[in-house]
KOLFIRO-479395 format. One line per field, with one value per residue (C-alpha): residue number from 1; residue in three letters; x, y, z. Coordinates in pm, whole numbers, plus 32768, in hexadecimal, padded with zeros to 4 digits. Layout:
N
seq = (NUM; ...)
type = (ALA; ...)
X = (X; ...)
Y = (Y; ...)
Z = (Z; ...)
***
This chain:
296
seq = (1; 2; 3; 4; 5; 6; 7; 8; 9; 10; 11; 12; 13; 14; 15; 16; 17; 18; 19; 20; 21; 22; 23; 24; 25; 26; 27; 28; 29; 30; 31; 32; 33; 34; 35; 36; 37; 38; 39; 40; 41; 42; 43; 44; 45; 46; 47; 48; 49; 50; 51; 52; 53; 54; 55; 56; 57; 58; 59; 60; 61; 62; 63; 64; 65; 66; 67; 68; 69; 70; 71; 72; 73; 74; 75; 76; 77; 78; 79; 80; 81; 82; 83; 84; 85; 86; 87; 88; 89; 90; 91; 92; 93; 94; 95; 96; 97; 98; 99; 100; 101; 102; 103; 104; 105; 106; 107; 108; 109; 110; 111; 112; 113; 114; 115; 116; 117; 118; 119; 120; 121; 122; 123; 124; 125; 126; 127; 128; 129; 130; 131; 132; 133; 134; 135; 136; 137; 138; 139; 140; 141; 142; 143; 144; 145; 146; 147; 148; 149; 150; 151; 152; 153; 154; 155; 156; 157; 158; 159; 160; 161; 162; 163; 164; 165; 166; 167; 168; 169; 170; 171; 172; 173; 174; 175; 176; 177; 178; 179; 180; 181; 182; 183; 184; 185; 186; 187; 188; 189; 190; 191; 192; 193; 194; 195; 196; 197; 198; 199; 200; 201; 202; 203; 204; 205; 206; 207; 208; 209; 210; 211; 212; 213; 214; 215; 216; 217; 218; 219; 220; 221; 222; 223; 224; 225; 226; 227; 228; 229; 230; 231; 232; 233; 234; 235; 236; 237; 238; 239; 240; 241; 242; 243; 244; 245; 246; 247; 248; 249; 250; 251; 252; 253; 254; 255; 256; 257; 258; 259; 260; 261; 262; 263; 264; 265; 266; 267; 268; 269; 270; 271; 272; 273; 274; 275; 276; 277; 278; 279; 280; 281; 282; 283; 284; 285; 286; 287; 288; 289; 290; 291; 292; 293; 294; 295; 296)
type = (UNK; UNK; UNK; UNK; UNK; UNK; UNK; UNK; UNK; UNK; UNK; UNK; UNK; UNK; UNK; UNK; UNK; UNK; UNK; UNK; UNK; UNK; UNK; UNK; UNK; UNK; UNK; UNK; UNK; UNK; UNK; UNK; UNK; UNK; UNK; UNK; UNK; UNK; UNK; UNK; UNK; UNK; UNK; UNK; UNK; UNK; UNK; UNK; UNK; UNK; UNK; UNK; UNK; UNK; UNK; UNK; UNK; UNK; UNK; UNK; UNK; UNK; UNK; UNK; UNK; UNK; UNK; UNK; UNK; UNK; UNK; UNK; UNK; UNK; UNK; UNK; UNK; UNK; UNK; UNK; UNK; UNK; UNK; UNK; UNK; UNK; UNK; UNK; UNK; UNK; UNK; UNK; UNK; UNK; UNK; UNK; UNK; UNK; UNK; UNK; UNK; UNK; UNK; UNK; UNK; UNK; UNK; UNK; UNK; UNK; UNK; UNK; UNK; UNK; UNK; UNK; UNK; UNK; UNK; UNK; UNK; UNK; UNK; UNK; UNK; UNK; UNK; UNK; UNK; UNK; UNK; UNK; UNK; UNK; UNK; UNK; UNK; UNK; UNK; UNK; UNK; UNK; UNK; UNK; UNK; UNK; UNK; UNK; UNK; UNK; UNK; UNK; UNK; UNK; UNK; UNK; UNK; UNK; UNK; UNK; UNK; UNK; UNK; UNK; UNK; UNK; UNK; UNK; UNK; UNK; UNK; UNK; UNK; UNK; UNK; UNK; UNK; UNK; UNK; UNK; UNK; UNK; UNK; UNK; UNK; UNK; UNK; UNK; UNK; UNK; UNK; UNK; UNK; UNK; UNK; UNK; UNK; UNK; UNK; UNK; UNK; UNK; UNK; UNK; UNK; UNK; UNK; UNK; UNK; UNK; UNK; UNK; UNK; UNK; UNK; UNK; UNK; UNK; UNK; UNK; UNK; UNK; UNK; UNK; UNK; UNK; UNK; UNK; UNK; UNK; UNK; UNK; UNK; UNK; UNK; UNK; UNK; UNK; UNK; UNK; UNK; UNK; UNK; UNK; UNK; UNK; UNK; UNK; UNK; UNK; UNK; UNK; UNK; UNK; UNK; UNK; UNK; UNK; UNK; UNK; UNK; UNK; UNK; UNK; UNK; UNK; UNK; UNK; UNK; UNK; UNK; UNK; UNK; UNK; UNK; UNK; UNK; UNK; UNK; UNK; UNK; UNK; UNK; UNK; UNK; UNK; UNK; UNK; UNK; UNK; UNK; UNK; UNK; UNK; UNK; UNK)
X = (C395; C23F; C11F; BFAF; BE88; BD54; BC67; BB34; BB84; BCC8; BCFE; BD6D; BEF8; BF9F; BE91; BE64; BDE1; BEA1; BFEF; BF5F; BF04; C05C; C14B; C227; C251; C2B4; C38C; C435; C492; C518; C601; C66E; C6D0; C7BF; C82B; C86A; C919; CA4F; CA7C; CAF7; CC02; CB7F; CA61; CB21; CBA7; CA73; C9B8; CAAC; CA54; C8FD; C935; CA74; CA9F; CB9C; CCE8; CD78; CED3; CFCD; D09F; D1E4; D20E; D334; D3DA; D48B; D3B2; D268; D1A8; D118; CFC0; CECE; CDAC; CCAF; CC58; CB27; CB35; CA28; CA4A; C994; C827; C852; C864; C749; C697; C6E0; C6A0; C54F; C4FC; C54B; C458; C338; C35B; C3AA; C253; C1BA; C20A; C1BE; C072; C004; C08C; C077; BF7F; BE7F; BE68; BDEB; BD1C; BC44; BC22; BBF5; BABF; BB45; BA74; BB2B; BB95; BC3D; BCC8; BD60; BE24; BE5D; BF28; BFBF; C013; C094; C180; C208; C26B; C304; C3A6; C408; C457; C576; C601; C61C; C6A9; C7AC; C7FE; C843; C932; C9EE; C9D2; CA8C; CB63; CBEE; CBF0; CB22; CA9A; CBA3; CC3D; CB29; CC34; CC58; CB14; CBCF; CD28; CE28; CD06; CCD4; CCA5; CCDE; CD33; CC79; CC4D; CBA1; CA8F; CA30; CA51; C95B; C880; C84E; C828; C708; C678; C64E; C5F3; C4CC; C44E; C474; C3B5; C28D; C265; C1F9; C170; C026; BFAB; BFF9; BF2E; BE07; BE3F; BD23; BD45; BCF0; BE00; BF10; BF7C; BFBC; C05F; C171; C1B2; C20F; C2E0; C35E; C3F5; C46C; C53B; C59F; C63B; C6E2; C76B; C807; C89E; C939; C9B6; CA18; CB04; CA26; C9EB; CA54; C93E; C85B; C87B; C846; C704; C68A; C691; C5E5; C4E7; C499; C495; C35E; C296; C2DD; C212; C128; C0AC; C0DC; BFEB; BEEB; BF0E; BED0; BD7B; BD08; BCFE; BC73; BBE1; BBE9; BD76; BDDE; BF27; C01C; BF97; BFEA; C13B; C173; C112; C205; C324; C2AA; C2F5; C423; C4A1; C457; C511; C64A; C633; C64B; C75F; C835; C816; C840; C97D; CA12; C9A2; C9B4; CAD1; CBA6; CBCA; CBA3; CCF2; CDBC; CEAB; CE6C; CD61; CD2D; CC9C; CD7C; CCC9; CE11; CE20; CCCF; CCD4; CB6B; CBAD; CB49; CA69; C96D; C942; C926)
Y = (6A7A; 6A30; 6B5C; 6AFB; 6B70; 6AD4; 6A8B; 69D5; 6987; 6927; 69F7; 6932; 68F6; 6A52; 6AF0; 6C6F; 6C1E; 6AEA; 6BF5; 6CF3; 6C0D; 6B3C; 6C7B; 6C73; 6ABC; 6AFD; 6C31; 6B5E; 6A5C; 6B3B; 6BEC; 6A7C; 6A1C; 6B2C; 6ACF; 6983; 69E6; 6A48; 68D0; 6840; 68B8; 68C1; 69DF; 6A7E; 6BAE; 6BFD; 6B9F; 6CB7; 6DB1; 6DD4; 6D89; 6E4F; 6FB7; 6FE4; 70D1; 70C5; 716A; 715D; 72B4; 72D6; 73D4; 745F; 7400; 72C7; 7240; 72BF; 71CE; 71C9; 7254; 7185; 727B; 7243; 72ED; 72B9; 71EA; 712E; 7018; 70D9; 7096; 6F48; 6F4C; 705F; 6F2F; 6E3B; 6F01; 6FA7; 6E26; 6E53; 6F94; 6EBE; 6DB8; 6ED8; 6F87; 6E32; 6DD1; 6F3D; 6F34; 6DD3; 6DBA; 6F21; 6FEF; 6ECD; 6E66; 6FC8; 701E; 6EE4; 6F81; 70EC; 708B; 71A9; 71F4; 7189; 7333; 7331; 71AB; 721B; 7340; 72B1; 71D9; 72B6; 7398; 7256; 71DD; 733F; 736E; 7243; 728A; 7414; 7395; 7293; 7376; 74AB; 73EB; 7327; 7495; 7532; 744F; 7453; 7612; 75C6; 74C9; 759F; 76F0; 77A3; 7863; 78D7; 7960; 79C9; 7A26; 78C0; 78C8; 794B; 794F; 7859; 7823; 7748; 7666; 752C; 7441; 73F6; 730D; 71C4; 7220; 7385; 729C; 71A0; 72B1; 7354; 71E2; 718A; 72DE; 728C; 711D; 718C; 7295; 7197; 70A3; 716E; 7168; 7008; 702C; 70ED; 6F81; 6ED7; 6FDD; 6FFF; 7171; 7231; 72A5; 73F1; 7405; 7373; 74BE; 757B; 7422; 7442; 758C; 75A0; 747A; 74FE; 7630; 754B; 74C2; 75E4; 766D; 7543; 74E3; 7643; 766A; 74FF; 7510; 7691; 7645; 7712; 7627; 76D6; 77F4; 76CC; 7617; 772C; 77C9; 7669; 761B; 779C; 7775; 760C; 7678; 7793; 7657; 7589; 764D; 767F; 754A; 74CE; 7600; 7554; 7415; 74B7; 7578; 740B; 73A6; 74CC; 75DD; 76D4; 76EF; 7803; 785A; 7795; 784D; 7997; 7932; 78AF; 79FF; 7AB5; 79B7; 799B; 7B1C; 7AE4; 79E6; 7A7B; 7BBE; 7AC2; 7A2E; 7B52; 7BF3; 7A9D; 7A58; 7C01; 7C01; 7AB5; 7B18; 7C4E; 7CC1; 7B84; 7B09; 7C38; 7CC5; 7B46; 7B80; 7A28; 7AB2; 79BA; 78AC; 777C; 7606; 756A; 761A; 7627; 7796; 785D; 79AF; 7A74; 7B6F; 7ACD; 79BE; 7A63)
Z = (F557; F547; F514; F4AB; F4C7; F545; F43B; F3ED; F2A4; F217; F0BA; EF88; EF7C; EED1; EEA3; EF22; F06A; F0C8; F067; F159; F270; F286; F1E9; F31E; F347; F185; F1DD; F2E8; F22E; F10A; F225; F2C3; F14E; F168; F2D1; F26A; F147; F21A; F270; F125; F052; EF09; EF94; F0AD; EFD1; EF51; F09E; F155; F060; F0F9; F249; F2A8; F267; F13E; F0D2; F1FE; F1EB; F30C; F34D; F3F9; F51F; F561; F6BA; F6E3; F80B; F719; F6A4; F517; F4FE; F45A; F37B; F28C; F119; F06D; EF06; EE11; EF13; F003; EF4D; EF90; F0F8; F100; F083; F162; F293; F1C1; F226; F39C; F391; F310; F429; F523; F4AE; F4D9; F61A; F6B8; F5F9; F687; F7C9; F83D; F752; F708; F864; F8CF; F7BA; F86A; F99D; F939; F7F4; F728; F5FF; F4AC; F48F; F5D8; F591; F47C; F512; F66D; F5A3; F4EE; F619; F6C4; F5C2; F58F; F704; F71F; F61A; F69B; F7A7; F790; F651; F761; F870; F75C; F69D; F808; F871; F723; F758; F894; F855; F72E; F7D4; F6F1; F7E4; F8A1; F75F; F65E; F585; F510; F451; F340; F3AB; F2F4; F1E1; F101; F1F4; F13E; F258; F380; F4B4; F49C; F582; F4A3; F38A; F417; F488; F2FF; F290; F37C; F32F; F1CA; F20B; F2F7; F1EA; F0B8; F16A; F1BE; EFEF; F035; F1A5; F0D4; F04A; F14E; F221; F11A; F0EE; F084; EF1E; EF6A; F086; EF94; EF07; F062; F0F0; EFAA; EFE6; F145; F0F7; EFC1; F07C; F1B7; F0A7; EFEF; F102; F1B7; F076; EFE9; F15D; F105; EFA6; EFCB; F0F0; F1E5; F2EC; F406; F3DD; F345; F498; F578; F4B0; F487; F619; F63D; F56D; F5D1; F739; F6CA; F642; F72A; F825; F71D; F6F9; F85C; F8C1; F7B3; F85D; F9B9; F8ED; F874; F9B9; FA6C; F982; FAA0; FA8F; F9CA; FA9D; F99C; F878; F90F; F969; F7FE; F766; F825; F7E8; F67E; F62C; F6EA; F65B; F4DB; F554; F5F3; F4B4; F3E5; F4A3; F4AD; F324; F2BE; F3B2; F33E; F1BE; F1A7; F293; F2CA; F16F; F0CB; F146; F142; F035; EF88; EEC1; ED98; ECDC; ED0D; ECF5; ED55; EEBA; EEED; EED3; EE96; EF24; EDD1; EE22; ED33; EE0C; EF79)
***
């Protein structure tokens, strides 16, 4: 996949600029050494590791006409694939910045403060978007909503489909790669330190919901709160545009407060009610068993 940037001046091979200008065609080609990795023998085990989703586990179900169920734990292995699809985020970031963002910056002659966070705004709902639509359908699919209980009922819940499985690991992928998305974007120094913190807690959270078996209520606060920004930054768009529309920002404060108190009242019911009184509370690394009041 070819994305480059019109210049007037080619940069001297490897050095910052020439990085920043080609990242995505080098990125590429890292993730197609992978890809082509699963053709030959000698590199296919390792090549899968990255590619394919690991610790897959297949579970009988009783009936005889019932067919094994095929789930998914997390493992070591896991940071590997993170890695590989980190790579996918870059080029993903890429493309929607050239061919989408880029391309209307030219029309609209933004000044280099609204540039910078029509961009961001962009990239975020994009972003928002496809993660709301993706988190919904796995909500429905597994019936969370039509029985809340399951937030925290059968916990720990230490297997999982492939597709909530997927979902964490593209979560984490998209958040690791914005780490290296800040050269490639020429951050400002000054904005460096708010950029790693609202990443920093992005991945706080995802991740403890991961490795402490909570991925139902992970899931469902993740696709809430992602549905609040969403229309956050789509409303900025919209103001970019036209500075006299002020509608979406309402909207977003009233979902906003919402959402927190949704939020609130999902984690204290699931926390504080549901695994408070399961009768499994301890410590167990084997099981994947947190419920110690220490921990909640």
């Amino acid at each position: 996949m070819g994305i480059r940037k019109k210049s007037s001046k080619t940069p001297p091979v490897l050095s910052h600029e020439f990085i920043i200008q080609n990242h995505a065609d080098i990125v590429s080609c890292l993730a197609m050494l992978f890809l082509l990795g699963l053709m030959f023998e000698i590199t296919a085990k390792a090549a899968v590791m990255f590619v394919t989703l690991q610790y897959n586990v297949t579970i009988p179900v009783e009936g005889v006409l019932a067919e094994p169920v095929s789930l998914y734990h997390y493992g070591i292995k896991d940071v590997a694939t993170v890695f590989f699809y980190m790579l996918v985020a870059i080029i993903l970031h890429a493309v929607i910045q050239e061919y989408i963002l880029d391309k209307i910056n030219r029309r609209m002659h933004f000044s280099k403060t609204k540039h910078s966070k029509f961009n961001e705004s962009g990239q975020l709902s994009a972003f928002y978007f496809f993660s709301c639509v993706w988190g919904t359908s796995i909500i429905v699919s597994e019936n969370y909503l039509s029985d809340p209980t399951s937030l925290w009922k059968g916990y720990p819940h230490t297997y999982f489909p492939f597709q909530v499985k997927f979902f964490y690991i593209s979560q984490l992928a998209y958040w690791f790669h914005a780490f290296p998305e800040l050269y490639f974007q020429k951050t400002k120094k000054e904005d460096i330190p708010r950029q790693l913190l609202y990443v920093g807690l992005y991945l706080f959270h995802i991740i403890g919901a991961y490795v402490l078996n909570l991925t139902h209520l992970g899931l469902v606060l993740l696709v809430l709160h992602y549905f609040v920004e969403f229309l956050f930054h789509i409303s900025r768009l919209f103001y970019f545009s036209n500075e006299k529309y002020q509608k979406g920002f309402t909207l977003w404060a009233i979902l906003f407060v919402l959402g927190r108190l949704l939020t609130l009242i999902l984690s204290v019911l699931t926390v504080g009610f549901g695994l408070a009184r399961a009768e499994n509370q301890i410590f167990d690394l084997s099981t994947g068993n947190f419920n110690i009041l220490t921990i909640r």
